[in-house]
C-alpha positions in Angstrom: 0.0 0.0 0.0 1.0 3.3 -1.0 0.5 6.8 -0.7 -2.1 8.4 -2.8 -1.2 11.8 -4.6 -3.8 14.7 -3.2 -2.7 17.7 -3.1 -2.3 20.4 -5.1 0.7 23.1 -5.7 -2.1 25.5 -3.5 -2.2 22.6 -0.5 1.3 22.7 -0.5 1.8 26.3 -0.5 -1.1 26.9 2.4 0.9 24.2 4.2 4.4 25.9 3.7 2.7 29.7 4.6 0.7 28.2 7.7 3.9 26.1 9.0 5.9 29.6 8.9 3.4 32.3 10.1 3.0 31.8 13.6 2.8 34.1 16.6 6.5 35.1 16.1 5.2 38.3 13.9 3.2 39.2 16.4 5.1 39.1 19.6 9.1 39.7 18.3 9.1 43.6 17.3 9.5 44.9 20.5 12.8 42.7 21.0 13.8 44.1 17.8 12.8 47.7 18.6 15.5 47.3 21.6 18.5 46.0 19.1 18.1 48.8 16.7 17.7 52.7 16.8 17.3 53.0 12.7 13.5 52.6 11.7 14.9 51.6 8.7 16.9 49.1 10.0 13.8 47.5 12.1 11.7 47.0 8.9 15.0 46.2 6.6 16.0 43.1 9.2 12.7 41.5 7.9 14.1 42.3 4.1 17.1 40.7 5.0 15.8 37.6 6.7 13.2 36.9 4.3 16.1 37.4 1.2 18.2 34.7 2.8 15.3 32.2 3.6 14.6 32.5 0.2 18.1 31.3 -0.9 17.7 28.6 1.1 14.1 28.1 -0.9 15.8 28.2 -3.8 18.6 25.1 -2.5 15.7 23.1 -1.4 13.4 23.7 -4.5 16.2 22.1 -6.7 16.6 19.1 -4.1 13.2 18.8 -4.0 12.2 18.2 -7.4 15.1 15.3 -8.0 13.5 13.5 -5.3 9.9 14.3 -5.1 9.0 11.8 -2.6 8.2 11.9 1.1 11.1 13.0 3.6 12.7 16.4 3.2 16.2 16.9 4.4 16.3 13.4 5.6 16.4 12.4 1.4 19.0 15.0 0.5 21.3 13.9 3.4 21.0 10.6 2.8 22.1 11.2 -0.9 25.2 13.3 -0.3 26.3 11.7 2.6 24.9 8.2 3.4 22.0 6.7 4.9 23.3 7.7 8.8 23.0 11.1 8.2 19.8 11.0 7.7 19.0 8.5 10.6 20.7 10.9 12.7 18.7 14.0 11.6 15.5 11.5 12.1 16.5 10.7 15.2 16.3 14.0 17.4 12.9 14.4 15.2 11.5 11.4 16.2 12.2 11.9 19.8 12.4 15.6 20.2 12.0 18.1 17.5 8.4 17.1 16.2 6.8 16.3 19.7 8.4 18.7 21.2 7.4 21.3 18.6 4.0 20.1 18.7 3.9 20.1 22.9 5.3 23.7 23.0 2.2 24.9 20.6 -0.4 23.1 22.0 0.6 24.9 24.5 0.6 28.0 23.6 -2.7 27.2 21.2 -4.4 26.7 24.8 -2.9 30.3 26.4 -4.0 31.9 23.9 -7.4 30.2 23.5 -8.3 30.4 27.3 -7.2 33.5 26.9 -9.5 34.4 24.8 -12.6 33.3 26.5 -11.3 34.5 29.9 -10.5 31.5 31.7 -7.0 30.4 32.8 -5.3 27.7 35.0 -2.3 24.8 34.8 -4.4 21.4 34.4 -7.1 23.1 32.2 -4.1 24.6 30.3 -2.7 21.3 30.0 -6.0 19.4 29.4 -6.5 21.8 26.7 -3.1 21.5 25.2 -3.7 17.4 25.2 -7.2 17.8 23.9 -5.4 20.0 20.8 -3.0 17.2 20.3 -5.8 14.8 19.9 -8.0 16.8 17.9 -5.0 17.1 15.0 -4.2 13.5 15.3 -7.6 12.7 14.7 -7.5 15.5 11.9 -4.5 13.7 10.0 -5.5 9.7 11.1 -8.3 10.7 8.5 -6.7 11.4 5.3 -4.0 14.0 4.2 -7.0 15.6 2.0 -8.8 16.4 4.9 -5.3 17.5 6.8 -5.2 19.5 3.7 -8.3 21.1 3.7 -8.2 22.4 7.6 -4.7 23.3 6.6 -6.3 26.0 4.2 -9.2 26.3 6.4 -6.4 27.7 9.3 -4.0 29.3 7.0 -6.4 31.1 5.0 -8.3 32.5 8.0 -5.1 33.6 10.0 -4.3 35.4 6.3 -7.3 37.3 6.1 -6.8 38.9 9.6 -3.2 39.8 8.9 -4.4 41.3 5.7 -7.3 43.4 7.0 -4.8 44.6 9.8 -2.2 45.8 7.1 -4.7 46.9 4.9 -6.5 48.5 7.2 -4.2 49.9 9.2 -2.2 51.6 6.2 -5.5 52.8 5.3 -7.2 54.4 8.7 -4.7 58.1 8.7 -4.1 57.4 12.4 -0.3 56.7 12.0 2.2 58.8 11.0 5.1 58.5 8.1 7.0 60.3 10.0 8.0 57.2 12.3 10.3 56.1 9.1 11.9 58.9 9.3 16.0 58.8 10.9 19.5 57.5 9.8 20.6 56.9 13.6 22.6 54.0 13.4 23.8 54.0 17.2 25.9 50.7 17.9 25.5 49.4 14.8 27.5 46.7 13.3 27.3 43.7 11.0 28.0 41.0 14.2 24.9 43.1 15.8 22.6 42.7 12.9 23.7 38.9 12.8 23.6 38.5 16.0 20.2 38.4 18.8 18.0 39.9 16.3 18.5 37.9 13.3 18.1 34.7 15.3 14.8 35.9 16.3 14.0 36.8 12.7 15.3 33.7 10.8 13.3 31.6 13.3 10.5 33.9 12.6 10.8 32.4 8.9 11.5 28.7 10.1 9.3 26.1 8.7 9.4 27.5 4.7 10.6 23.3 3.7 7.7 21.8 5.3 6.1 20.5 1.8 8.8 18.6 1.3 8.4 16.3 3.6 5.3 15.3 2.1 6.3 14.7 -1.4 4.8 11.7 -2.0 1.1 13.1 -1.9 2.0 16.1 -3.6 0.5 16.1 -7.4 3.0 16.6 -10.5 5.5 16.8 -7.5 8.8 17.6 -9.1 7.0 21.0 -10.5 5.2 21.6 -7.1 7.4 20.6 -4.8 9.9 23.7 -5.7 6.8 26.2 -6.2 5.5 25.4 -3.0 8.7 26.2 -0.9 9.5 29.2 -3.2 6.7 31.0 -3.9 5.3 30.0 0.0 8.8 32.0 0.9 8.5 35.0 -1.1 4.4 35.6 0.3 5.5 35.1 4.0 8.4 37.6 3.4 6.3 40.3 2.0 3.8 39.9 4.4 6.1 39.8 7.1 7.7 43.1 5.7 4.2 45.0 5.2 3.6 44.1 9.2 6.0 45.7 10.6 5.7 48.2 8.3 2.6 48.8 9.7 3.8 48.4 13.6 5.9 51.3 12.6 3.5 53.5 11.2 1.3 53.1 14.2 4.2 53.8 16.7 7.3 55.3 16.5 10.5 52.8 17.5 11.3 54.5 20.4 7.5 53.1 21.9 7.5 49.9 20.0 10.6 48.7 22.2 10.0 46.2 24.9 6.1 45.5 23.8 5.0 42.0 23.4 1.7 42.1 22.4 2.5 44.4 18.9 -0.7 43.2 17.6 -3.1 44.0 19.9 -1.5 47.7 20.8 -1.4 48.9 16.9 -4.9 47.3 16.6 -6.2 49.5 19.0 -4.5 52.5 18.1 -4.9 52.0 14.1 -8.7 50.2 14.4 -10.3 50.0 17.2 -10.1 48.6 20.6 -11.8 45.3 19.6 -9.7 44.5 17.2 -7.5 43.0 20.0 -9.5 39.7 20.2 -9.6 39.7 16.3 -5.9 39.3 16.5 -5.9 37.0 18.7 -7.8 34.7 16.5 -5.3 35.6 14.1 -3.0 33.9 16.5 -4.4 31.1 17.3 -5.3 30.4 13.5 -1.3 30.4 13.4 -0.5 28.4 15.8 -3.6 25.6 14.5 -1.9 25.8 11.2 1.9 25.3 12.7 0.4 22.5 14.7 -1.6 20.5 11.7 1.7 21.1 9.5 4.4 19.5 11.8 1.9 16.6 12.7 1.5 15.8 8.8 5.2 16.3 8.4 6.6 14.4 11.0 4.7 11.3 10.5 6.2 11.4 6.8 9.7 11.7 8.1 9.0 8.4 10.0 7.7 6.6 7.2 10.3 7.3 5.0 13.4 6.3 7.0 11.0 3.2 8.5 10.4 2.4 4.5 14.2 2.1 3.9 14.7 -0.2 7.0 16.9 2.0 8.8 14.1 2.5 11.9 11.7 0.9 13.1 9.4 -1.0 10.1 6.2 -0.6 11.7 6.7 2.8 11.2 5.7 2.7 7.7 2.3 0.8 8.2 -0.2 2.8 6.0 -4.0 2.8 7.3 -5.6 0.5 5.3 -8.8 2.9 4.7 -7.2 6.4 5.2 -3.3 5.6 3.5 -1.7 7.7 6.5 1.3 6.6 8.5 -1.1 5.4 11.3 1.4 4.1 13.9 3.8 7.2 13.5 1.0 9.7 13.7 0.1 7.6 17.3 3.7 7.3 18.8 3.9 10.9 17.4 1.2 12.0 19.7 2.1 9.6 22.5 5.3 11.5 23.3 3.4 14.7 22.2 1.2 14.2 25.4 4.4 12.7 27.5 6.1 16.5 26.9 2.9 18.1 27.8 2.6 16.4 31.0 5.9 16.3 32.2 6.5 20.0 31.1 10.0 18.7 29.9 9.9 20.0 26.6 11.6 23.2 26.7 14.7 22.4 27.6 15.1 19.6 25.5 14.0 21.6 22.3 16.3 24.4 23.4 19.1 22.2 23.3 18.6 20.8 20.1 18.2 24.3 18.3 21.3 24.4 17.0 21.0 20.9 15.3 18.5 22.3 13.6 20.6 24.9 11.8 23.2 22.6 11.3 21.0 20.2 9.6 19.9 22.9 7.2 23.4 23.9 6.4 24.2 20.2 6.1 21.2 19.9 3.4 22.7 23.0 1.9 26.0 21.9 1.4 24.1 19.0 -0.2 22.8 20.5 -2.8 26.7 21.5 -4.0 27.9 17.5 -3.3 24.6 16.7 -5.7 25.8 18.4 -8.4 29.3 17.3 -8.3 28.2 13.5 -7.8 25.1 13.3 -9.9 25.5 15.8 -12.1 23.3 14.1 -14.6 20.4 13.1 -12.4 17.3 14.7 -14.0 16.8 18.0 -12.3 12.9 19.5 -13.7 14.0 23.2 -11.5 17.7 24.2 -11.1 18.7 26.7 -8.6 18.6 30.0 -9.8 22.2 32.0 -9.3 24.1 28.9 -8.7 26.5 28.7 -7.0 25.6 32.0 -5.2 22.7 31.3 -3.8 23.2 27.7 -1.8 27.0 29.8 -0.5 25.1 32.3 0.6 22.7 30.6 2.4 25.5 28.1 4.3 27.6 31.2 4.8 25.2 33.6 7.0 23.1 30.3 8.6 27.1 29.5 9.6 27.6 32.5 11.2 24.2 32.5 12.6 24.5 28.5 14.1 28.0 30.1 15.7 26.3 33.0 17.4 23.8 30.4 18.6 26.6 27.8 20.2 28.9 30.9 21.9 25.5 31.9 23.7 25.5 29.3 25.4 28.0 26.1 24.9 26.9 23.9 27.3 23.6 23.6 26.3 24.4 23.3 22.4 26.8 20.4 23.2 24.1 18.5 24.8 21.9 18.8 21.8 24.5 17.6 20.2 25.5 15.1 22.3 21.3 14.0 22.1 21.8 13.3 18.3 24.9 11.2 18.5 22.8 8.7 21.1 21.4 7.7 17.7 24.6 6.4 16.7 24.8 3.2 18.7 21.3 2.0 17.5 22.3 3.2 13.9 25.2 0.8 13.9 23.2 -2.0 15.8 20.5 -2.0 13.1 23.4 -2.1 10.1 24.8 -5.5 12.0 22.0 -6.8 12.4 20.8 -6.3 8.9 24.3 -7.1 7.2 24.5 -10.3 8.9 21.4 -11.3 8.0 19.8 -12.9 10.9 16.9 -11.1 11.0 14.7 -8.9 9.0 15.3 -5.3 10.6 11.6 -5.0 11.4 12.4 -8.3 14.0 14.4 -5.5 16.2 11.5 -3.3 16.7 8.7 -6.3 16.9 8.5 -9.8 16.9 5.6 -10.8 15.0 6.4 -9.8 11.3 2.4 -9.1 9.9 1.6 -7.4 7.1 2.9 -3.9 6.4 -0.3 -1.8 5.8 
């Protein structure tokens, strides 16, 4: 059984634009307000950030359309390097990245929501947070159409309020121009505007690969696949761009620093005062989108590593009604609900942030080994400004993973140290299949069954 082919270049894009826009745009200007004192500077950052996600768009898209199957980054480094690359990258995704990612915005999904209806506390936070991860289990057990659809349904909704507050904010006369106006460039430097700020940002932008992950239910994927992730990039940038555009016309810098809520502050001053729980719909939408796109890409990450034999086999069990990765959506959510009720998340996925930026650097740097040592695999999008664009990428994400590690070594090295635990059962499972005395699936589970 395999999977079926569902979605559309639109899907995919939704699913790229929801995975990215998050509550980030709505809650990081005032930290950025504090690092600069050029308006200029505050809006440009977003320019910046945006034009080097998109090189990295533009590395994936030609990656992504040579293999146009389920899988992402765990395909590309499995190509350039060998198959434990990629089991290492799966690895801290299996067991921290994806449930952790998911914990942390179930969480925050619950804030927000009890929030919104005026009701707070710890266990119903947390009750809520586990009922969220059940609901988009549920969701995605179903069907990836359906995980599509609500996909749109979230994405689509959380545009339209992010639209209406540009559009409508540009629009009212309550701001003033003169907020862009300055050249102060106070301590200014290039390790400054690479530093703190630009973390915040490129994590702002995190997310823009998610369609490839989910290549093998993509339609004509080796066209879509690259449109999704580039043109996905380019409408997240611009709107990311136009919002703080707007944050600055509302407010000038100097009040914009320290504030957290953004949203709500220039929807009151720009709208009206009940605009605030309009944006924090907008929010939530976000964060419902982020939540349905890392469930639906994780699973796929399982499956495809399970499919080669380098994981657990089980793994790649398809639903015999719906065609989803069943048993990886369910252990998905299992250790979804562990990290929610232990609250041990946020160390772990603060450790492992770094590994994150190295794996995309590794992917990167990928993309150059590919074209040296298959130069004449069939490639239906090459990157555009090649080689430019993959250095450039690998060059400032470098500099960006080092600023990262010197903040704090200790932590990054146990990150680290979590992805190399991988490498004992990597080896183990090689043995064991080289020798031959077992199917790899008999190191998972003993009973064999049908894979389905």
């Amino acid at each position: 059984m395999s999977f079926k082919r569902k979605l559309n270049l639109f899907d995919a894009m939704m699913l790229v634009i929801g995975n990215v826009v998050g509550a980030g745009i709505f809650t990081t200007a005032g930290f950025l307000a504090e690092e600069f004192n050029n308006p200029w500077l505050f809006v440009g950052i977003w320019v910046i950030g945006g034009f080097l996600t998109l090189c990295g768009a533009l590395t994936y898209a030609e990656m992504a359309g040579m293999f146009p199957a389920s899988g992402g980054d765990y395909l590309y480094l499995k190509e350039a390097y060998g198959h434990y690359a990629g089991f290492l990258l799966n690895w801290v995704c299996f067991w921290i990245i994806n449930p952790g990612s998911v914990a942390v915005l179930s969480i925050a999904l619950a804030k927000y929501f009890e929030g919104l209806i005026g009701y707070s506390g710890i266990l119903s936070e947390k009750i809520t947070a586990l009922v969220v991860v059940l609901f988009f289990f549920i969701i995605n057990l179903r069907g990836v159409r359906l995980s599509g659809i609500t996909q749109n349904l979230w994405t689509a909704g959380s545009l339209i309020i992010l639209l209406f507050l540009i559009t409508g904010g540009l629009v009212s006369g309550r701001g003033d121009w003169g907020h862009f106006a300055g050249n102060e460039t106070g301590n200014f430097s290039i390790t400054r505007l690479f530093g703190p700020a630009m973390i915040a940002v490129i994590f702002s932008y995190s997310g823009w690969f998610v369609s490839a992950y989910i290549g093998d239910e993509i339609k004509k994927p080796e066209r879509n696949l690259p449109l999704s992730i580039v043109y996905g990039t380019i409408i997240v940038t611009v709107l990311y761009v136009a919002v703080n555009m707007v944050y600055l016309y509302a407010i000038p810098l100097e009040g914009i620093k320290g504030v957290v809520n953004i949203g709500e502050v220039v929807g009151r001053k720009l709208l009206n005062p009940g605009i605030v729980n309009v944006v924090s719909v907008a929010i939530i939408l976000s964060i419902a989108a982020s939540i349905n796109a890392t469930v639906l890409a994780g699973a796929r990450l399982s499956y495809a590593i399970a499919k080669d034999g380098f994981f657990w086999l089980y793994l790649k069990r398809l639903h015999v009604r719906h065609g989803t990765p069943h048993t990886a959506l369910i252990v998905q959510a299992m250790l979804s609900c562990f990290y929610i009720v232990t609250g041990t998340f946020d160390n772990l996925l603060s450790a492992v942030v770094f590994v994150m930026l190295v794996s995309s650097i590794a992917s990167a740097v990928a993309h150059l080994i590919l074209r040296r040592k298959k130069p004449f695999l069939e490639r239906p999008y090459r990157t555009w400004g090649y080689p430019f664009t993959p250095i450039i990428f690998i060059i400032s994400y470098s500099y960006i993973a080092m600023q990262i590690f010197i903040s704090n070594p200790l932590r990054y090295a146990m990150g680290t140290i979590i992805v190399l635990t991988g490498i004992p059962f990597y080896v183990y499972l090689r043995s064991r299949a080289r020798e031959g005395t077992a199917d790899v699936n008999a190191i998972a589970t003993p009973s064999q069954g049908t894979d389905r």
